[in-house]
N, C-alpha and C positions, 0 to 999 in steps of 0.2 A: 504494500500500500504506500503510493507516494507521500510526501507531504502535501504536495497541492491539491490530491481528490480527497483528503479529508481534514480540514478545518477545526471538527471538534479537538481531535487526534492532536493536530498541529500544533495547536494553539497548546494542550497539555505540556507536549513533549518539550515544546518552547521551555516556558514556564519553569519544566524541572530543569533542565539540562542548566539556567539560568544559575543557578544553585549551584555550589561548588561542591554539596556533597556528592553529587552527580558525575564529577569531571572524571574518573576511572569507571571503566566495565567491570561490572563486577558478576558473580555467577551466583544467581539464584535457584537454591535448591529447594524444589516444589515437591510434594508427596498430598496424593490425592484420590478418589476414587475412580469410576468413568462414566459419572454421571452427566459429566459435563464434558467430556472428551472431546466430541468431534468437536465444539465450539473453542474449546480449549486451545486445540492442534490447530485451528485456525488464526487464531489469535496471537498467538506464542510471536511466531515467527514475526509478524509484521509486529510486534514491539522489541524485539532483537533486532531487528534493523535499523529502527528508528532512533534505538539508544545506543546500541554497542553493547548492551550488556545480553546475558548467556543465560539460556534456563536449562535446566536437568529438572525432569520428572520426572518421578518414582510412582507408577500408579500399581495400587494394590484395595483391595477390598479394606469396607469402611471399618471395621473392626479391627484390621492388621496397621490401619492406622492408629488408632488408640494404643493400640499396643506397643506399637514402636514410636509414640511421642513420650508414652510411659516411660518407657525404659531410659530414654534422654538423647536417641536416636536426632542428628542433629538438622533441620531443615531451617528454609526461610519463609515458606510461606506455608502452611495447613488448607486445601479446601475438602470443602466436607459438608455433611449435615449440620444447619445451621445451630440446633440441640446435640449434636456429639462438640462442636466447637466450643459452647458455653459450656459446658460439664469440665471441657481441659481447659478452661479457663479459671474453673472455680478450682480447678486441681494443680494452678498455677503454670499447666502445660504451655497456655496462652496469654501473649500480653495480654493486660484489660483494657477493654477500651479499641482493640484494635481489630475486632470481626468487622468485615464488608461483606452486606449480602451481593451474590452474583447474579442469581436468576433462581426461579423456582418453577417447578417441573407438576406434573398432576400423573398418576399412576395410567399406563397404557395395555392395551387389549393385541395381543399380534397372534398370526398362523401361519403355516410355514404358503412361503412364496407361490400364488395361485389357484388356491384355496378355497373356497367358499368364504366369505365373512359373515361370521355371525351378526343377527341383530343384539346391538347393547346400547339403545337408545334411550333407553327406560331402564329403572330399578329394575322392574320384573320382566324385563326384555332379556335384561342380563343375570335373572338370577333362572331363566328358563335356561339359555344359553352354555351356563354354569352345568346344570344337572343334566343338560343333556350331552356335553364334549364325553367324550371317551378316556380323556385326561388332562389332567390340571398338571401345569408349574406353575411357581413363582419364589420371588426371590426370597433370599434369611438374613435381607437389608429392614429398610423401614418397611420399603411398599409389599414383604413377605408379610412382617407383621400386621399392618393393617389389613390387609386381606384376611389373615386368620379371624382375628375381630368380625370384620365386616361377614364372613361367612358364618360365623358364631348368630350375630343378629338377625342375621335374614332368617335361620333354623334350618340352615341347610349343611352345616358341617360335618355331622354324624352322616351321612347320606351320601356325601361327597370325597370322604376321607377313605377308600381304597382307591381312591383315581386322583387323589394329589399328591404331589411331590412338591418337598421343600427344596429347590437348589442350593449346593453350596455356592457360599462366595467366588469363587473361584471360579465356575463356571454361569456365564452370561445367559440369561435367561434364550436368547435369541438363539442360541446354539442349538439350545434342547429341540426347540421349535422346529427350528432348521431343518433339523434329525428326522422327523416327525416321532421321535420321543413323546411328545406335549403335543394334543392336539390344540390349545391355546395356552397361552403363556402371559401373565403378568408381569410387568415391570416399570421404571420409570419412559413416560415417552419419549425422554432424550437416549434413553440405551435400545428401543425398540427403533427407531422412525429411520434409521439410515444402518440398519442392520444386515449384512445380508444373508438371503432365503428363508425371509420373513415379509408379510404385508404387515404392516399397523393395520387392526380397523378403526380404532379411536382411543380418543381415553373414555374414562369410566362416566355416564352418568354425573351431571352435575350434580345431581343430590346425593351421592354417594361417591364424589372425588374426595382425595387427599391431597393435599399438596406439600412438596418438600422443598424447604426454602434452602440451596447450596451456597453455604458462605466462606472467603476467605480470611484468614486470622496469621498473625506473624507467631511463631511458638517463640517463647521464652528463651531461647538457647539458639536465633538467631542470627549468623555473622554480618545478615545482608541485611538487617532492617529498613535504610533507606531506599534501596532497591527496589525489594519488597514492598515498600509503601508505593512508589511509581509502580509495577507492574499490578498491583490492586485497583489504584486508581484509573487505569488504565481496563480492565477488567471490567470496572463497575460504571465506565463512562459509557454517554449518548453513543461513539463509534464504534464499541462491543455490539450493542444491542440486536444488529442485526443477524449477529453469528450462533447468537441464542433462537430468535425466534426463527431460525432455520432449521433447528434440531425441536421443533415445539416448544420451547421452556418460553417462560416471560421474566422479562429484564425484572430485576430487584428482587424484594420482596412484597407475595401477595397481600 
């Protein structure tokens, strides 16, 4: 992305570089989930070029993040669940004061690539939908957990549990799918919508969506702080936004 096709961009990158904490590249180390990836990988490069400064990212499932900020594992920036980010905050893992939301995402519905798509237009569009697939995944992230809930309330979980499957982290719901393992599959619609040998059919019903707000935070044990704060703010500005709602999420928090 030049400087002169984007102005918001521009105008930032001005701004910092103006600053002398800026004047060295410096290399930010990211560790994160892939909630936000394709938008991410988009994004990365065009603020490496524009600053000089260098990103390394570590993506691993949300839980193995907890666990290696625990331990003192050393990054510059955290993104993540915007409630796993406050918790390592209150556990001193994160400065305070320093979460930016990125975008937030609403749980998504997919089948493997050419498929029929189910109706899930309606609550009861999709809890017929539900009872009658042949097999359930979904993720052992948030959007596994609130599914479980949400099939607990409808009164269909007892009914449905020989034909679901909880995925490990480690495998991308979209795989399973892919496989026809799953004959539909649950996940965030930033990890289903550019997946391949899957269709999205949609997200969930609006009266029975969830939404996950994905925010970045600097951990405590930081080298790149100032960095870090330009690649955030850079993240959470107007010339991101479009790299989000290309993967379905929407800018900020809802």
């Amino acid at each position: 992305m030049g400087i002169g096709k984007s102005p918001t961009f521009s105008t930032l990158i001005v701004l910092l570089l103006l600053n002398s904490t800026f004047a060295d590249a410096a290399e930010i180390r990211v560790i994160q989930g892939i909630a936000i990836k394709e938008a991410f990988l988009e994004l990365a490069p065009q603020f490496e070029k524009e600053t000089g400064h260098k990103i390394t990212t570590t993506w691993v499932a949300f839980a193995d993040i907890l666990k290696r900020l625990i331990a003192g594992e050393q990054f510059d920036i955290v993104i993540s669940a915007a409630r796993m980010v406050d918790d390592l905050t209150k556990q001193n893992n994160i400065v305070a004061g320093s979460r930016v939301d990125l975008a937030s995402s609403g749980i998504g519905v997919a089948v493997k690539s050419g498929w029929t798509k189910p109706d899930i237009s309606t609550p009861d569009a999709f809890k017929r939908t539900v009872l009658a697939a042949k097999s359930i995944a979904y993720s052992s992230g948030a959007s596994g957990a609130y599914l479980i809930d949400l099939f607990q309330r409808m009164g269909i979980a007892e009914e449905i549990k020989a034909k679901s499957k909880q995925i490990p982290p480690a495998t991308p719901i979209g795989a399973v799918v892919a496989s026809g393992e799953a004959e539909i599959g649950f996940q965030q619609v930033s990890e289903l919508i550019a997946f391949p040998g899957v269709d999205l059919v949609g997200p969930l019903p609006t009266e029975i969506q969830r939404y996950t707000v994905f925010s970045a935070a600097i951990p405590a044990n930081s080298r790149q702080p100032d960095a870090a704060k330009a690649l955030m703010t850079f993240l959470s500005s107007a010339a991101a936004a479009p790299a989000y709602k290309k993967m379905g999420m929407e800018p900020g928090a809802r």
